[in-house]
CHARMM internal coordinates of N, CA and C (Angstrom, degrees):
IC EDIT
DIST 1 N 1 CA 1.4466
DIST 1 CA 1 C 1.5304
ANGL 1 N 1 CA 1 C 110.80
DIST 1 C 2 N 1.3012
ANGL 1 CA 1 C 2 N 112.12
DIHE 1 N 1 CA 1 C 2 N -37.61
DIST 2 N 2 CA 1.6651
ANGL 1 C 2 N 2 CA 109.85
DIHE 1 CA 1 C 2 N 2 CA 174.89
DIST 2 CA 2 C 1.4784
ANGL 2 N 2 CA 2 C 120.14
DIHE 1 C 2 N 2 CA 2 C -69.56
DIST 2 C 3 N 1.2824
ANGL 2 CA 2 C 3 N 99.03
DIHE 2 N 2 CA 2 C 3 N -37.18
DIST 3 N 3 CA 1.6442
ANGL 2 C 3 N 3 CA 112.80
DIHE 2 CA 2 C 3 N 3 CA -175.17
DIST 3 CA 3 C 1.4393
ANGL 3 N 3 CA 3 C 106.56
DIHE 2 C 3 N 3 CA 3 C -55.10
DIST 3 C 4 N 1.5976
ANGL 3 CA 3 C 4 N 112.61
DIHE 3 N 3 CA 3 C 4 N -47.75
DIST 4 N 4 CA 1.5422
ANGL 3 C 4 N 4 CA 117.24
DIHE 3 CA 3 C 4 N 4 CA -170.94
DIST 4 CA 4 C 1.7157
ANGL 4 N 4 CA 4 C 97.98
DIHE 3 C 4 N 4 CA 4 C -83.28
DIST 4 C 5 N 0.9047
ANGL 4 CA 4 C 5 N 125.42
DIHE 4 N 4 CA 4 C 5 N -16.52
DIST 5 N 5 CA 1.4337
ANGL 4 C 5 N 5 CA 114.89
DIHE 4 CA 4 C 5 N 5 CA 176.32
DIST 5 CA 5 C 1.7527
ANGL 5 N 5 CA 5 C 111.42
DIHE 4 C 5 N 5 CA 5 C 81.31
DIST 5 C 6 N 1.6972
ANGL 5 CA 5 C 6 N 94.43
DIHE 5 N 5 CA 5 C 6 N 47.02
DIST 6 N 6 CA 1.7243
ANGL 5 C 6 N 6 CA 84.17
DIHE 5 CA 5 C 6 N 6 CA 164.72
DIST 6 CA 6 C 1.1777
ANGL 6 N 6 CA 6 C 104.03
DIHE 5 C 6 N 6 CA 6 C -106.78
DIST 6 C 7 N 1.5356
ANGL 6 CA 6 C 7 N 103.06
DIHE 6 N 6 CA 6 C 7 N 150.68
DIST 7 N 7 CA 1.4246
ANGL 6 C 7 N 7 CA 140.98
DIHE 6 CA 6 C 7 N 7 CA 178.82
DIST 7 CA 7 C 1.7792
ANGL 7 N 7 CA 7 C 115.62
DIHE 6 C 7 N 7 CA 7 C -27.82
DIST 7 C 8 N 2.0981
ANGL 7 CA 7 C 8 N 91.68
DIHE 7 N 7 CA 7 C 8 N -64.33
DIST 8 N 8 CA 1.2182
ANGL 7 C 8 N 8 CA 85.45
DIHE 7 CA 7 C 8 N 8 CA -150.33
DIST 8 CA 8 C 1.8273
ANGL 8 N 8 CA 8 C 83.97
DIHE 7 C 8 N 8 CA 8 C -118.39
DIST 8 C 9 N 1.3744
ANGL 8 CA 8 C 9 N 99.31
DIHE 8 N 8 CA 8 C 9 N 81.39
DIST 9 N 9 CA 1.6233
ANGL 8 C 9 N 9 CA 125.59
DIHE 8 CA 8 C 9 N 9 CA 179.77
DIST 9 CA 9 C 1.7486
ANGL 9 N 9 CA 9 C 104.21
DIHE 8 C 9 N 9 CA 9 C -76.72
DIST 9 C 10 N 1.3950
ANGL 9 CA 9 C 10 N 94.60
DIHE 9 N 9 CA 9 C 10 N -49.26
DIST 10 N 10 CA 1.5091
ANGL 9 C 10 N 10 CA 122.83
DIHE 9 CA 9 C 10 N 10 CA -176.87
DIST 10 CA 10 C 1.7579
ANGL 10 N 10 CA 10 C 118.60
DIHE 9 C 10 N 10 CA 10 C -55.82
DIST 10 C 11 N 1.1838
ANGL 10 CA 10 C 11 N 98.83
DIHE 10 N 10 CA 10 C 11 N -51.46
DIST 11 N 11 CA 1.4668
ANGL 10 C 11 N 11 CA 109.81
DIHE 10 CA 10 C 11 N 11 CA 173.37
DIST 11 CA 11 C 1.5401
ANGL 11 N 11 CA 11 C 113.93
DIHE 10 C 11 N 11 CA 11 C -58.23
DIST 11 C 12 N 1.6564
ANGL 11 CA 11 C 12 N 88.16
DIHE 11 N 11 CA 11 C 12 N -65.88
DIST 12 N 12 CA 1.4197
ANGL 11 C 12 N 12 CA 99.94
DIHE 11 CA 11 C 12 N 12 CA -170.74
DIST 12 CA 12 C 1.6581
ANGL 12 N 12 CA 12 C 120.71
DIHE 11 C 12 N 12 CA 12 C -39.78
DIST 12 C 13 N 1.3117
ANGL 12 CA 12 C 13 N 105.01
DIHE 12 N 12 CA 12 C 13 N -49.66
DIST 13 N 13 CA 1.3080
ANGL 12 C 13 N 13 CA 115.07
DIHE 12 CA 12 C 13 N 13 CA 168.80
DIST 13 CA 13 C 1.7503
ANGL 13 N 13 CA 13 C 142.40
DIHE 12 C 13 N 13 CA 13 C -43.50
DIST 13 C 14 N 1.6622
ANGL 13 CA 13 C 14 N 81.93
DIHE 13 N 13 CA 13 C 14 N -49.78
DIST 14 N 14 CA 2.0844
ANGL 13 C 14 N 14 CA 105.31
DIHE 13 CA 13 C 14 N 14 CA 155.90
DIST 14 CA 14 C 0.9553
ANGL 14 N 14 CA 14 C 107.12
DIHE 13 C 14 N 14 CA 14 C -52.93
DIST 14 C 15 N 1.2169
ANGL 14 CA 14 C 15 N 102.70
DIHE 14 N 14 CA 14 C 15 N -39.50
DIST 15 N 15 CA 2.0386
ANGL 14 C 15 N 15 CA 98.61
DIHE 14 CA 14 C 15 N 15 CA -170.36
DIST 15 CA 15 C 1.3898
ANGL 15 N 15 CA 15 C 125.82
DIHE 14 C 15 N 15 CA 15 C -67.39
DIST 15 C 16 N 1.5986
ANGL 15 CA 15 C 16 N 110.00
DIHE 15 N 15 CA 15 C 16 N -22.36
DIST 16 N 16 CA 1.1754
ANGL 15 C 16 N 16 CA 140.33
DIHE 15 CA 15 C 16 N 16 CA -162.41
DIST 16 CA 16 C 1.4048
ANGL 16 N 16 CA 16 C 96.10
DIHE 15 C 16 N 16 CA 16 C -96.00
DIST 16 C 17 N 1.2678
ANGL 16 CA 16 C 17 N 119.31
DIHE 16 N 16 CA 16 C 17 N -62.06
DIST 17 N 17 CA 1.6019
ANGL 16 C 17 N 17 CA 113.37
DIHE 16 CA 16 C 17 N 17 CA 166.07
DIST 17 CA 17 C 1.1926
ANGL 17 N 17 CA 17 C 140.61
DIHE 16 C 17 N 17 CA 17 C -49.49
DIST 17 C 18 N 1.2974
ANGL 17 CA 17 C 18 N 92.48
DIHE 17 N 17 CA 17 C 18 N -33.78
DIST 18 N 18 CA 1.4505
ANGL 17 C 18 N 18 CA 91.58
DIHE 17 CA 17 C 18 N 18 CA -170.36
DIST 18 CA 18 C 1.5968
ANGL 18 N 18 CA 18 C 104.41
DIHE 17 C 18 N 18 CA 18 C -99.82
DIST 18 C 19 N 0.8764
ANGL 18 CA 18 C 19 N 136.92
DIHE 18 N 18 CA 18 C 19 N 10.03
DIST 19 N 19 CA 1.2686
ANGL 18 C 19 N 19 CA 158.69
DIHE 18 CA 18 C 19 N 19 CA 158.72
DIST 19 CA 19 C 1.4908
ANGL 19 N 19 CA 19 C 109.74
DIHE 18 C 19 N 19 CA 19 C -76.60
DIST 19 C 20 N 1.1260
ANGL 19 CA 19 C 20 N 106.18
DIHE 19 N 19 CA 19 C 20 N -67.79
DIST 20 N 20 CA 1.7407
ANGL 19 C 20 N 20 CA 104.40
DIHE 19 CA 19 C 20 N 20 CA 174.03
DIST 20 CA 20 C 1.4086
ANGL 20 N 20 CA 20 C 102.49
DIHE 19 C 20 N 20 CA 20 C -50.65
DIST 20 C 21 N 1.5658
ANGL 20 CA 20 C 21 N 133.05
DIHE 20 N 20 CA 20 C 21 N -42.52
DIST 21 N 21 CA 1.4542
ANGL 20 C 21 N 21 CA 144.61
DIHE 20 CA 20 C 21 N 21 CA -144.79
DIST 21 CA 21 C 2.0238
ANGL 21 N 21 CA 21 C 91.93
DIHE 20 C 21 N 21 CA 21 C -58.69
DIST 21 C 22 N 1.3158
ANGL 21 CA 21 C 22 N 88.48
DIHE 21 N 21 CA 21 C 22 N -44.93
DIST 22 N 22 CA 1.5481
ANGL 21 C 22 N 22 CA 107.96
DIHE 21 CA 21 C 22 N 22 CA -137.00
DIST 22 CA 22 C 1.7554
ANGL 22 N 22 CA 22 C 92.62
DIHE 21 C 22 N 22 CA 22 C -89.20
DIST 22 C 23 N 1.6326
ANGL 22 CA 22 C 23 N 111.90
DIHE 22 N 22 CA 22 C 23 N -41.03
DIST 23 N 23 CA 1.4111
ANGL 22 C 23 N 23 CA 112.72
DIHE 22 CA 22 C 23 N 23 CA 177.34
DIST 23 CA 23 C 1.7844
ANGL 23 N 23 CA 23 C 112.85
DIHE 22 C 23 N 23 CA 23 C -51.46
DIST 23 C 24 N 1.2001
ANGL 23 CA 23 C 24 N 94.74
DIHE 23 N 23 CA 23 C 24 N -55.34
DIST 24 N 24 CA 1.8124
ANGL 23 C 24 N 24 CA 113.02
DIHE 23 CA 23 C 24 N 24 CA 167.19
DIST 24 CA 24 C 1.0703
ANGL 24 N 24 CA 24 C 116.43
DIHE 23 C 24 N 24 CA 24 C -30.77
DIST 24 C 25 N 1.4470
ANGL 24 CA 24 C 25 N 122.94
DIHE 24 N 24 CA 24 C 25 N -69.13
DIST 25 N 25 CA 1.3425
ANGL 24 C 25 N 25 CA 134.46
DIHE 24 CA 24 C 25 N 25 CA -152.24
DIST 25 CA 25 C 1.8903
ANGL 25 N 25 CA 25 C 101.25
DIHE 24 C 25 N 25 CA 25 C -80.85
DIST 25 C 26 N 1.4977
ANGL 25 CA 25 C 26 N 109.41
DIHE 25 N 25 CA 25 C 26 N -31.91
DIST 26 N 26 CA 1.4677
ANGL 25 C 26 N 26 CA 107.63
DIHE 25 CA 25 C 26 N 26 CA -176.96
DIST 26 CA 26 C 2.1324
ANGL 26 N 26 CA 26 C 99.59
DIHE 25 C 26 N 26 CA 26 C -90.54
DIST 26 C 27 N 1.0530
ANGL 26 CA 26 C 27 N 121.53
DIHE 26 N 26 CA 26 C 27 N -5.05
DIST 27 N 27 CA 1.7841
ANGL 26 C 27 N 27 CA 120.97
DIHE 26 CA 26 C 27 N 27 CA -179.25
DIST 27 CA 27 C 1.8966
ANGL 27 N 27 CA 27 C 70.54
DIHE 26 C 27 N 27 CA 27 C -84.95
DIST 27 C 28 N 1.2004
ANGL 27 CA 27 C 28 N 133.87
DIHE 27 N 27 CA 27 C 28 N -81.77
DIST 28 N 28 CA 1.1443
ANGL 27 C 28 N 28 CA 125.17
DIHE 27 CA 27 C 28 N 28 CA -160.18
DIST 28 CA 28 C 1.1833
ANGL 28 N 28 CA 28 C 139.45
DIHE 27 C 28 N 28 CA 28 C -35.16
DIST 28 C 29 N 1.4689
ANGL 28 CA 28 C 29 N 106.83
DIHE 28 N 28 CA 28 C 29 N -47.05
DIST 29 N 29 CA 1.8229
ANGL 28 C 29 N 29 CA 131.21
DIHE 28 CA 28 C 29 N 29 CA 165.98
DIST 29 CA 29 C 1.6305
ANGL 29 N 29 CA 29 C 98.88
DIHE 28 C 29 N 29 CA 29 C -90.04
DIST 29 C 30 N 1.2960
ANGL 29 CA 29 C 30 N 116.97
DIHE 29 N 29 CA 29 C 30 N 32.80
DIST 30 N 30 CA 1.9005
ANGL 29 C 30 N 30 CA 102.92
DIHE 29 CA 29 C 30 N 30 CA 172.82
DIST 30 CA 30 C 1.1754
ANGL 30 N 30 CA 30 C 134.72
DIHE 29 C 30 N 30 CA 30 C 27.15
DIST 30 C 31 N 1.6527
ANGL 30 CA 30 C 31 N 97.57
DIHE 30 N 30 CA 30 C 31 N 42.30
DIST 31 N 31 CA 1.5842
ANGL 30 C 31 N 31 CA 112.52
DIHE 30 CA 30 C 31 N 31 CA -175.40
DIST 31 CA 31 C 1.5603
ANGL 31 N 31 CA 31 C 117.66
DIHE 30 C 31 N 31 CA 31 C 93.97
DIST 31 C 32 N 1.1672
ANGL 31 CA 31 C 32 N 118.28
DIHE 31 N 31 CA 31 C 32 N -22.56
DIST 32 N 32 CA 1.6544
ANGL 31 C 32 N 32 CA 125.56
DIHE 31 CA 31 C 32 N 32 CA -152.16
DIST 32 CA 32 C 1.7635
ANGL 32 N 32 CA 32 C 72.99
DIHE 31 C 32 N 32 CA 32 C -85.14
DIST 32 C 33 N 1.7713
ANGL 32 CA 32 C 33 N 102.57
DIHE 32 N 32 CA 32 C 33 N 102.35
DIST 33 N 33 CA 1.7911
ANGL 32 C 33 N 33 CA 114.01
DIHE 32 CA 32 C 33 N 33 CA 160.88
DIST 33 CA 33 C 1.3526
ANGL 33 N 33 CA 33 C 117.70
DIHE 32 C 33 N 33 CA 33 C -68.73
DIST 33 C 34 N 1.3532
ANGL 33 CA 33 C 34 N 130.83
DIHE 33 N 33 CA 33 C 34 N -32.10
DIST 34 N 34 CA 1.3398
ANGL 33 C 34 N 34 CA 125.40
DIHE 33 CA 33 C 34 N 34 CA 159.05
DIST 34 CA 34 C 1.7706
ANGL 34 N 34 CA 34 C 131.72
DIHE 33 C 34 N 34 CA 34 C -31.64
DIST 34 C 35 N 1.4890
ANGL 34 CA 34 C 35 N 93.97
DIHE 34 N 34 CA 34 C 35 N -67.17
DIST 35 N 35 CA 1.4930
ANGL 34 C 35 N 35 CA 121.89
DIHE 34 CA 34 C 35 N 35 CA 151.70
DIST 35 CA 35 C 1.5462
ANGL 35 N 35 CA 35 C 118.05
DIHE 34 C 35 N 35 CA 35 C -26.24
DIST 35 C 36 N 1.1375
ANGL 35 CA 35 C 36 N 91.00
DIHE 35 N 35 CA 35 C 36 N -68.27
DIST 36 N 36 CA 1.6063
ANGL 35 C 36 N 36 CA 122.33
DIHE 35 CA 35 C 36 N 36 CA -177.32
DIST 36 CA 36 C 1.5324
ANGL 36 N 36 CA 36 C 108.59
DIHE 35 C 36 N 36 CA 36 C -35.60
DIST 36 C 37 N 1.9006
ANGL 36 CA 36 C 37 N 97.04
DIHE 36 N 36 CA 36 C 37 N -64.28
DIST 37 N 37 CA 1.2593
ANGL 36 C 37 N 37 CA 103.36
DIHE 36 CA 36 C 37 N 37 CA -167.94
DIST 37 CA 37 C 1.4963
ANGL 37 N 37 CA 37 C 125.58
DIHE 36 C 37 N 37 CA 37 C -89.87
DIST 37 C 38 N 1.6352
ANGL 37 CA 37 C 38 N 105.32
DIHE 37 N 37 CA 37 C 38 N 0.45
DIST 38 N 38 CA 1.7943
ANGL 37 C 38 N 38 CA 115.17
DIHE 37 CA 37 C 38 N 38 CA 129.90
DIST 38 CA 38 C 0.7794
ANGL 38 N 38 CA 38 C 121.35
DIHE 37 C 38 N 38 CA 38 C -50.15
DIST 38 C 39 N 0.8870
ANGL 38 CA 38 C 39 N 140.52
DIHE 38 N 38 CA 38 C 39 N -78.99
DIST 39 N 39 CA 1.7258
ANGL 38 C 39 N 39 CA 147.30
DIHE 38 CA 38 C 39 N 39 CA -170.21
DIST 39 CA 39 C 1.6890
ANGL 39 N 39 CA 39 C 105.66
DIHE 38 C 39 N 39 CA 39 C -47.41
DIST 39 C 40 N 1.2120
ANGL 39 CA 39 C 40 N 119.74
DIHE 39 N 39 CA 39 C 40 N -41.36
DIST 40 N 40 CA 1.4187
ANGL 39 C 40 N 40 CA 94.44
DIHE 39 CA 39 C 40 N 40 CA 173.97
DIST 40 CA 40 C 1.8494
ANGL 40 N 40 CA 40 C 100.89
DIHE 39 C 40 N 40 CA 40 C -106.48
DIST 40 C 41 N 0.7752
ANGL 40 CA 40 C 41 N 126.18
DIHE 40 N 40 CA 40 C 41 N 28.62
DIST 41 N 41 CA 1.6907
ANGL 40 C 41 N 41 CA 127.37
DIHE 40 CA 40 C 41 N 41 CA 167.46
DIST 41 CA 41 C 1.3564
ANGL 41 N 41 CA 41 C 129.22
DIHE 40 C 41 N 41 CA 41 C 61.61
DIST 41 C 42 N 1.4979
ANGL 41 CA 41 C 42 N 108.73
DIHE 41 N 41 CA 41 C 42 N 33.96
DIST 42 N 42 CA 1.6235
ANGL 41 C 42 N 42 CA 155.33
DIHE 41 CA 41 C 42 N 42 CA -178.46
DIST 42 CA 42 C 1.2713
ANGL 42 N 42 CA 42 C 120.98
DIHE 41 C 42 N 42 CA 42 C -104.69
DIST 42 C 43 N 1.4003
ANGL 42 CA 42 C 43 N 116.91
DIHE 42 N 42 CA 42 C 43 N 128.04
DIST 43 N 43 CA 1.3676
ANGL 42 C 43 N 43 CA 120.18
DIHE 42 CA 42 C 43 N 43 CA 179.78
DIST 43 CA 43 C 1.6286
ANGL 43 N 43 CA 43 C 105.96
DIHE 42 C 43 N 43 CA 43 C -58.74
DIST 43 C 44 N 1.1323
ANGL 43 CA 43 C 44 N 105.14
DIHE 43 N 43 CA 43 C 44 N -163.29
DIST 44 N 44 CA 1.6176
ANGL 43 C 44 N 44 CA 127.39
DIHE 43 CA 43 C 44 N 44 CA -160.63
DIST 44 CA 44 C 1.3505
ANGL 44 N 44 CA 44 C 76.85
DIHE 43 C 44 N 44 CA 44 C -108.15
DIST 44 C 45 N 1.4885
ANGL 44 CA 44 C 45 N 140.33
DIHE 44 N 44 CA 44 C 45 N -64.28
DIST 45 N 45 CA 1.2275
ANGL 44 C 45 N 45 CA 123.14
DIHE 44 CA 44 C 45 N 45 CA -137.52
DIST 45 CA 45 C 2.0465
ANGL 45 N 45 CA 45 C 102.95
DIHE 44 C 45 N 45 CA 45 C -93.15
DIST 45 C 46 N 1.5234
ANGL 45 CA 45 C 46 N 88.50
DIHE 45 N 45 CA 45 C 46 N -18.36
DIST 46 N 46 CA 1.5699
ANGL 45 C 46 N 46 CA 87.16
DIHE 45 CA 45 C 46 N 46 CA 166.63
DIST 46 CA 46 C 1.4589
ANGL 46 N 46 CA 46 C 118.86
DIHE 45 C 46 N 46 CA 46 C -78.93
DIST 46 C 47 N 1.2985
ANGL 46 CA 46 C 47 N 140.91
DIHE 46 N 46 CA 46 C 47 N -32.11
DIST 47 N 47 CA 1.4428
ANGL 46 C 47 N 47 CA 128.64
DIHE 46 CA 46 C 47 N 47 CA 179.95
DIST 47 CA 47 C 1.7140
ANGL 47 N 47 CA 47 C 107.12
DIHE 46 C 47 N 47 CA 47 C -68.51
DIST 47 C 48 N 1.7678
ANGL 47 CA 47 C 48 N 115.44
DIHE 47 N 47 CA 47 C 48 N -45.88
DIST 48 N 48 CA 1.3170
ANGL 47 C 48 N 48 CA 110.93
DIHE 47 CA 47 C 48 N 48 CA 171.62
DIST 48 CA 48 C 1.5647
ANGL 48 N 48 CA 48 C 128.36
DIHE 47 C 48 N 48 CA 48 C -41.30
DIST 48 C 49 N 1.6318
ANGL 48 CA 48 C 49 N 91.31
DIHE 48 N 48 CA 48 C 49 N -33.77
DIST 49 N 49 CA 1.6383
ANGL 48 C 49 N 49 CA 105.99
DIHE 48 CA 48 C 49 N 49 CA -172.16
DIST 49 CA 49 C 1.6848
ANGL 49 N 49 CA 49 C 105.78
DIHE 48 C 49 N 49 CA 49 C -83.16
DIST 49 C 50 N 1.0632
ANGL 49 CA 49 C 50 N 120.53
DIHE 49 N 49 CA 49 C 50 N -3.97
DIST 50 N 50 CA 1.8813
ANGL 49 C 50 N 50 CA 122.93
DIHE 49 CA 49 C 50 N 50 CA -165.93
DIST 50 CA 50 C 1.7969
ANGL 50 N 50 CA 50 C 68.51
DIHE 49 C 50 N 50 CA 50 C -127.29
DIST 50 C 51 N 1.1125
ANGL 50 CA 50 C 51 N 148.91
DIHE 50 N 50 CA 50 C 51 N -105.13
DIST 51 N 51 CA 0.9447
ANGL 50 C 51 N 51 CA 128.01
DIHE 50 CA 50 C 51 N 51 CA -143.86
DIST 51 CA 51 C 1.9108
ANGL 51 N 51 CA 51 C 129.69
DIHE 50 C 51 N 51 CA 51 C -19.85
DIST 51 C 52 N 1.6450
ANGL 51 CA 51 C 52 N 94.54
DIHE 51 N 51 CA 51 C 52 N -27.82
DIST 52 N 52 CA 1.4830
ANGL 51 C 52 N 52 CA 105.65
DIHE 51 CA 51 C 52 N 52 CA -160.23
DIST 52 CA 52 C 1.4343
ANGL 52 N 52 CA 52 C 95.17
DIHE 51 C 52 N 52 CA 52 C -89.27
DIST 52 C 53 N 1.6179
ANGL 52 CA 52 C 53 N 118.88
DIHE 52 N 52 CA 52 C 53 N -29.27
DIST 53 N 53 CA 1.2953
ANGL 52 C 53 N 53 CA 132.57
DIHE 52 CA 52 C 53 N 53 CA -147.04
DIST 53 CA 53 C 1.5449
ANGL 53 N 53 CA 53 C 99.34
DIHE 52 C 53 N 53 CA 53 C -77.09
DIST 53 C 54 N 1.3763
ANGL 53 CA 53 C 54 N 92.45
DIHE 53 N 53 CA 53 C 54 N -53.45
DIST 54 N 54 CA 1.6340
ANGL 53 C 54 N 54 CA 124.53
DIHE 53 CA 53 C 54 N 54 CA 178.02
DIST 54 CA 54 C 1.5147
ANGL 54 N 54 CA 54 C 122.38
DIHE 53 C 54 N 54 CA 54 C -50.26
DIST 54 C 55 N 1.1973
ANGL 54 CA 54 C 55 N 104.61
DIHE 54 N 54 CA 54 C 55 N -38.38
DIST 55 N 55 CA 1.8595
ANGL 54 C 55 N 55 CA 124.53
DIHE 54 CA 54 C 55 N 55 CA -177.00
DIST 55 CA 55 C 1.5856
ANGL 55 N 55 CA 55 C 108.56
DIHE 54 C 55 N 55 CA 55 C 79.42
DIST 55 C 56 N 1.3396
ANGL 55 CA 55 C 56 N 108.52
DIHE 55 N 55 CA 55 C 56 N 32.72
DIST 56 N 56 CA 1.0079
ANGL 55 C 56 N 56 CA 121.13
DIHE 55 CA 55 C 56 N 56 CA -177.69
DIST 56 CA 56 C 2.0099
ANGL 56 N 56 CA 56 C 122.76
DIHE 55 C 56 N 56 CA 56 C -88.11
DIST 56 C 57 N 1.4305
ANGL 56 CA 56 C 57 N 86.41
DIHE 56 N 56 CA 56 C 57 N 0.85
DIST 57 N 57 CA 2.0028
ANGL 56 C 57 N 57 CA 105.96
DIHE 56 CA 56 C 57 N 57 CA -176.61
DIST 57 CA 57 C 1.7640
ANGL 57 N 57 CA 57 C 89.24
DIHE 56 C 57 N 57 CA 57 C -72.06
DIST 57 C 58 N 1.3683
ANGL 57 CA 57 C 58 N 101.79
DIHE 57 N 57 CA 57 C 58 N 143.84
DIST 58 N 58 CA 1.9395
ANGL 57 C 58 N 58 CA 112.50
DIHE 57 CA 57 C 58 N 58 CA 162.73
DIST 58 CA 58 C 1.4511
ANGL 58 N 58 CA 58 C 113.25
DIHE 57 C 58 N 58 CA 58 C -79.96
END
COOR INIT
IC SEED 1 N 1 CA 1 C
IC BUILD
């Protein structure tokens, strides 16, 4: 992505992380997002809000 010179290399990537961040932390806490968003040091209303952002809801 850098080599070809796209733009939004940067994003894409957050998105990718923090996506993995969040899949992790809820396989670990068995879904319980509260939990979850202890474990990575995130409110409640921020993992709900990246979860939704992300397309990460079942």
């Amino acid at each position: 992505m850098l080599q070809a010179g796209s733009p939004e290399v940067w994003d894409a990537l957050t998105r990718k992380f923090e996506a993995r961040m969040i899949h992790t932390a809820l396989d670990i806490t068995r879904g319980r997002r509260i939990e979850a968003a202890m474990k990575l040091g995130i409110g409640r209303n921020t993992i709900t809000r990246k979860i939704q952002e992300l397309g990460l809801d079942d």
